[in-house]
C-alpha positions in Angstrom: 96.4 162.8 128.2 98.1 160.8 130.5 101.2 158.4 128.9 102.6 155.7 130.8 104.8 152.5 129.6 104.7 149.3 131.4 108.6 147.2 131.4 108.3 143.5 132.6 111.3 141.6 132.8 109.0 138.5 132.9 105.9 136.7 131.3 104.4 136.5 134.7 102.8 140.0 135.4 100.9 139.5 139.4 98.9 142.9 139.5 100.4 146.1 138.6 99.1 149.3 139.3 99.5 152.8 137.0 97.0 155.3 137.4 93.5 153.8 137.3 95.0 150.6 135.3 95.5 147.7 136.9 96.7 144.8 135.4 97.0 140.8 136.1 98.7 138.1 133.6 101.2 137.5 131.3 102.2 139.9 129.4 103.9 137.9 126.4 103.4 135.9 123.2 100.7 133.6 124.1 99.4 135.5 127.1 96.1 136.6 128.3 95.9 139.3 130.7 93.1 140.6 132.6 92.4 144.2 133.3 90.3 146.9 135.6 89.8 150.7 135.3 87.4 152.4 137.7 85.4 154.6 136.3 86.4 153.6 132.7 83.7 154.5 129.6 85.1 152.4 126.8 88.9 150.6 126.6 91.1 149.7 123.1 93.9 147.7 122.3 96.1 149.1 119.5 92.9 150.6 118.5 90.1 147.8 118.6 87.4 148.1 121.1 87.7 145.6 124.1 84.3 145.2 126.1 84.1 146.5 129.4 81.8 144.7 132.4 80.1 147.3 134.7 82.4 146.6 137.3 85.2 148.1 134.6 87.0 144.9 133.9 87.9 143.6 130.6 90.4 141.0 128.9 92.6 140.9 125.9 95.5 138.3 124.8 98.4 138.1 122.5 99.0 135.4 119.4 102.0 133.2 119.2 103.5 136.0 116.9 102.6 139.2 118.5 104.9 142.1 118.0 106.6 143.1 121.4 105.1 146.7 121.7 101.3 147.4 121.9 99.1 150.2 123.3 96.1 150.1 125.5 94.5 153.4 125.9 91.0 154.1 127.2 88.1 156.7 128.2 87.2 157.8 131.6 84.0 158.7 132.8 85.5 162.9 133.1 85.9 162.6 129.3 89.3 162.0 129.5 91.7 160.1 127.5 94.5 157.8 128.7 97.4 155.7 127.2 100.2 153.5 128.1 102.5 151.6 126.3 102.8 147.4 126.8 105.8 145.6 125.8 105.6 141.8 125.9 108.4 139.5 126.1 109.2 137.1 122.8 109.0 133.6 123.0 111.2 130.6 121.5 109.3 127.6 120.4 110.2 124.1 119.8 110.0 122.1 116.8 108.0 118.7 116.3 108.8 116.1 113.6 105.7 113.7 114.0 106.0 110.5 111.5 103.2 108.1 110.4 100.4 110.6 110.0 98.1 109.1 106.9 99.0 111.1 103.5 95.2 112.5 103.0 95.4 114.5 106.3 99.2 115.8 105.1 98.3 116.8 101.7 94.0 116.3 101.7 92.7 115.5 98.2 90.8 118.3 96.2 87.8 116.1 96.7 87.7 117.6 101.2 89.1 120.6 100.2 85.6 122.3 100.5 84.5 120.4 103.3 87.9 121.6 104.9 87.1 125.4 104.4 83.2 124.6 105.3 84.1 123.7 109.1 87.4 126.4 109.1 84.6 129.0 108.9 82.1 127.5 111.2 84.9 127.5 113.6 85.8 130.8 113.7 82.5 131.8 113.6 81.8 130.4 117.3 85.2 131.8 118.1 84.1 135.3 116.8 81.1 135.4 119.1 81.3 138.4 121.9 79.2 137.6 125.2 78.5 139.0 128.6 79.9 136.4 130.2 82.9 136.8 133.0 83.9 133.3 133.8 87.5 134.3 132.3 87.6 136.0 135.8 87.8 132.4 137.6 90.9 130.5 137.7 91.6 127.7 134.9 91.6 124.0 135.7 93.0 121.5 134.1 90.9 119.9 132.0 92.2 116.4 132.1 94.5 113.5 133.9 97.4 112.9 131.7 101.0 113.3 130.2 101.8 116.4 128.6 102.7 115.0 124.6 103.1 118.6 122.6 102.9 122.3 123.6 101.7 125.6 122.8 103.3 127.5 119.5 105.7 124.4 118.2 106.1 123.8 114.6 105.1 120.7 113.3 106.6 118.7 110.8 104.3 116.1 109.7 106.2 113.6 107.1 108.7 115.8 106.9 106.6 118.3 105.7 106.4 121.5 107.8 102.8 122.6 109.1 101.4 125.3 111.0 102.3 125.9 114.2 100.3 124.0 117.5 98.4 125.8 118.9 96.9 123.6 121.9 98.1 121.7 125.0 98.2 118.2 124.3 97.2 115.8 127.4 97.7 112.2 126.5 95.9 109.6 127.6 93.7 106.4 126.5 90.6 106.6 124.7 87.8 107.3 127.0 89.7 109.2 129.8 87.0 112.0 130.7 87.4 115.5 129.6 86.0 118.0 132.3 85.0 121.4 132.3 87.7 124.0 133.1 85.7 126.7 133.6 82.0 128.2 133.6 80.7 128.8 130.2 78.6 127.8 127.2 78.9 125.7 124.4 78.7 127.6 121.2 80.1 124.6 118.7 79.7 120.6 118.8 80.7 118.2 116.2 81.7 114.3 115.7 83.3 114.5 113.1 85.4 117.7 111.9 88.2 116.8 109.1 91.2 117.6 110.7 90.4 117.8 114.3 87.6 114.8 114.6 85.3 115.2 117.7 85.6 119.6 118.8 83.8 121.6 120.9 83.8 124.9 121.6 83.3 126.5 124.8 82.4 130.4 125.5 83.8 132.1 128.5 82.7 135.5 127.8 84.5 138.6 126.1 85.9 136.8 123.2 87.6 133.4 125.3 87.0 130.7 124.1 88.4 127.4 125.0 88.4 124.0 122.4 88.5 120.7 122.8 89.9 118.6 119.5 90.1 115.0 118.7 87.5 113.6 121.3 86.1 110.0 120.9 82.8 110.7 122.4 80.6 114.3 123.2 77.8 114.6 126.5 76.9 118.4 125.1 75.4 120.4 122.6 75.4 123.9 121.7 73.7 126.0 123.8 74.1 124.1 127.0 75.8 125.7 129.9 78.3 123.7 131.4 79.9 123.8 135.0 83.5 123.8 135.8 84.1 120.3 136.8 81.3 119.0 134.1 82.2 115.6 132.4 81.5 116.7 128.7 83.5 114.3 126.8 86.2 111.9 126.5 89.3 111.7 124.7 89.8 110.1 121.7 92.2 109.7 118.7 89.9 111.4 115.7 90.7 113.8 113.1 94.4 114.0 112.3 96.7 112.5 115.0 98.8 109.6 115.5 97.3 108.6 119.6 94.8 109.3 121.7 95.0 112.5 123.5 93.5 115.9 124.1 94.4 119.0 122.5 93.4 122.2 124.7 93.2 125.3 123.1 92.0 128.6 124.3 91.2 132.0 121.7 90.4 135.8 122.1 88.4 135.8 118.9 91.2 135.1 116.8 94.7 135.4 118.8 95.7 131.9 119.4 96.4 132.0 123.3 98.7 129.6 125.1 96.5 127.5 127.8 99.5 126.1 129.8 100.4 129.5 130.7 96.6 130.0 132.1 96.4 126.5 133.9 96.5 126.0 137.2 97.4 122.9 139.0 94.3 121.8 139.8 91.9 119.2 138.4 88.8 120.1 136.9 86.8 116.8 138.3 84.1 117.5 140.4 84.2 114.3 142.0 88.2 114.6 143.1 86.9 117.7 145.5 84.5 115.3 147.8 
């Protein structure tokens, strides 16, 4: 068995190298790292399978509260059996206190309560699914034109009342404003009109990513459509629980919450800014 440890003094990991391991991302709270083995049978993190491609790549991420030691360890096709251990750096998050916000979406009545739980689990049902797909390979757009309004793993305080903690990139902008496509993928959940998060859709990237798209005033998809990077699906809006118009940009591996403005590049989405 072959140990190794990886130590990173920063959340910015380029490509490293150990063995037949290499890795490329950010190895931190938040982070989503991208991985290849040649000659690799089967890969796990702390334990749970991660799906390999044929090629031997695969992809993994880490929540907002992800301890700071985890182990990847995997099969190669000689039968043999390899580990390393990752430590990811902590991260320090800022705290929101948003006013205004209506008192049914702070404390809902009993009355949505089921309705609330109803779309909860249809959400992270699409965000459970596991598909062939590689576009988590390509590079990440940006999504939309905007100003940056809230950030990945604050705690919000609405009313004075603490919340859980944000778990998007907020781009604010008027009603309208188009929403593009930020990568390849597949849209495995639309809806109009979810409780808390109004006009969402969910979009499937393959291996567990999944990126969503919350509070939009109008939807051009449906699930089961493919979509190209670039693709005007919808607009942003101000439904579901907010206090403006703007769009909040979140992206999953099943369920670890990962932090999109740490996956982003510079570069717009719009097909039409590229002519």
């Amino acid at each position: 068995m072959l140990k190794r440890a990886f130590f990173f003094t920063g959340a910015l990991l380029s490509t490293c190298t150990i063995s037949a391991l290499e890795l490329t991302g950010h190895l931190t709270q938040g982070g989503m790292v991208i991985g290849k083995i040649e000659k690799v049978q089967s890969v796990e993190l702390n334990g749970q399978a991660i799906k390999v491609t044929n090629e031997g790549q695969f992809v993994f991420g880490f929540g907002r509260n992800a301890p700071t030691t985890h182990t990847l360890s995997w099969v190669t096709t000689d039968e043999k059996l390899h580990s390393t251990e990752l430590l990811i750096t902590s991260r320090t998050f800022n705290i929101d206190r948003i006013t205004g916000v209506e008192k049914k979406y702070v404390s809902p009545p009993d009355s949505v309560l089921e309705r609330i739980r109803a779309e909860a689990k249809s959400v992270r049902a699409a965000r459970a699914k596991s598909s062939d797909l590689v576009y988590f390979l390509d590079p990440v757009l940006r999504p939309a034109k905007g100003r940056i309004s809230g950030v990945y793993g604050s705690q919000r305080y609405f009313n004075g009342k603490p919340r859980n903690p944000h778990y998007g990139l907020d781009i604010a902008n008027k009603t309208g404003t188009p929403v593009w496509a930020p990568l390849n993928g597949t849209v495995v959940f639309s809806d109009n009109d979810l409780y808390y998060s109004g006009g969402t859709v969910i979009i499937d990237h393959g291996h567990g990513i999944t990126s969503t798209y919350i509070h939009l005033n109008k939807i051009h998809v449906k699930v089961g459509d493919n979509i190209s990077v670039g693709e005007h699906f919808a607009d942003i809006g101000a439904t579901g629980r907010v206090t403006g118009p703007h769009l909040d940009w979140r992206f999953n591996w099943f369920g670890e919450r990962l932090d999109p403005q740490l996956l982003m590049t510079n570069t717009l989405a719009n097909k039409s800014s590229k002519k």
